[in-house]
C-alpha positions, 0 to 999 in steps of 0.5 A, a space after each residue: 514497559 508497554 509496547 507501543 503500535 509503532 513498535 510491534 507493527 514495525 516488528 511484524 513487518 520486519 518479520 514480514 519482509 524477512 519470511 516474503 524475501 526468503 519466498 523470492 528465493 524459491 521462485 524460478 529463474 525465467 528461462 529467457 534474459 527477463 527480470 523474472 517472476 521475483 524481481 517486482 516482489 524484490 524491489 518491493 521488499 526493498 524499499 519495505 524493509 527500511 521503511 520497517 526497520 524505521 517504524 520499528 526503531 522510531 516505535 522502541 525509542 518512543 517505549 524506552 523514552 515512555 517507560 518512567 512515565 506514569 500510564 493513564 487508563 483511555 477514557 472511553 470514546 463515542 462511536 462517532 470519534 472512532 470512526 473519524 479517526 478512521 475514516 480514512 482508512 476505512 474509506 481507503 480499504 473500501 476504494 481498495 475492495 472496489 478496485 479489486 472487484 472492478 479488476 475482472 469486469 472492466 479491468 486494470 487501465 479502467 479500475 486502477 485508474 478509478 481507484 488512483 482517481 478517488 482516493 486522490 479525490 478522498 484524501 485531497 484537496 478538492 478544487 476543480 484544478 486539483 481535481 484535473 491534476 488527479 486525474 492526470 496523475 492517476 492516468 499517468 501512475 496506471 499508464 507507467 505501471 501497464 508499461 512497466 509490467 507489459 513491456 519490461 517484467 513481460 506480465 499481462 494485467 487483467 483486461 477485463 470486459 469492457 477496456 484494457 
C-alpha cells in the first residue's frame, strides 16, 4: 500500500505537536501573575494538533480506500505545469522570506502589515474594494497581535528603524 502525502504529512505533524508540546513543558514558570513564555506556543499546539490529527486520518482512509486500485506510473510534466501548481506556495514563502527580513529595518507593525497586505493582494480577489478591505484587515491582524503580545503575554516584537 502506498502512503499518501496527506497521510505522512499528517504523521509528522502530529510528531511535531507531540516533541513542541513536551518543549512547553521545560519552559520556566514567570515569576509574576503573566501568561508566561509557554502560553502563546500552547494555545498554538492547540489548535495544530486537531487540524493534524485530521490531515492524518483524512490521508489513511484515502490509502485504505485506494489500496485495491491499480497505481498508474505520473506521466511526466513541463517545468511550466509545476510551477503553476506551486505558484502559490512559492510566491507565499517568499512574501514570507521578505517579511522576516523587513523585521529588523522597519519592523513588526510596518512588515507584518506588508506581509498580510500582499499575500491577501496575491491570494485574493483584486478589485479596488477588495483591496481597501485588505488593507484593513491586515492593519487590524497586526494591530490585535501587537496588542495581544505588548499588553497581555507582555513581549515586545522588533521596532525596527523606521516605526513601531
Amino acid at each position: 500500500m502506498r502512503m499518501r502525502s496527506d497521510t505522512g504529512i499528517g504523521l509528522v505533524l502530529l510528531m511535531f505537536c507531540g516533541i513542541m508540546f513536551l518543549q512547553t513543558r521545560e519552559i520556566p514558570e514567570p515569576l509574576f501573575g503573566s501568561a508566561g513564555a509557554a502560553f502563546f506556543p500552547t494555545v498554538l499546539l492547540v489548535l495544530l494538533t486537531p487540524l493534524s490529527a485530521a490531515l492524518f486520518l483524512h490521508g489513511l482512509i484515502g490509502d485504505l480506500r485506494a489500496r485495491g486500485a491499480p497505481t498508474v506510473a505520473p506521466a511526466r510534466r513541463s517545468f511550466g505545469a509545476w510551477f503553476a501548481d506551486y505558484r502559490n506556495v512559492i510566491v507565499s514563502f517568499l512574501l514570507f522570506f521578505l517579511f522576516v527580513a523587513l523585521l529588523e529595518p522597519i519592523g513588526y507593525m510596518l512588515s507584518g502589515f506588508l506581509f498580510l497586505f500582499a499575500m491577501q493582494a496575491f491570494l485574493g480577489p483584486r478589485s479596488w474594494r477588495k483591496m481597501i478591505q485588505h488593507a484593513l484587515v491586515s492593519a487590524g491582524v497586526v494591530l490585535f497581535l501587537w496588542v495581544m503580545f505588548r499588553w497581555v503575554l507582555v513581549v515586545l516584537l522588533p521596532e525596527g528603524d523606521i516605526f513601531y
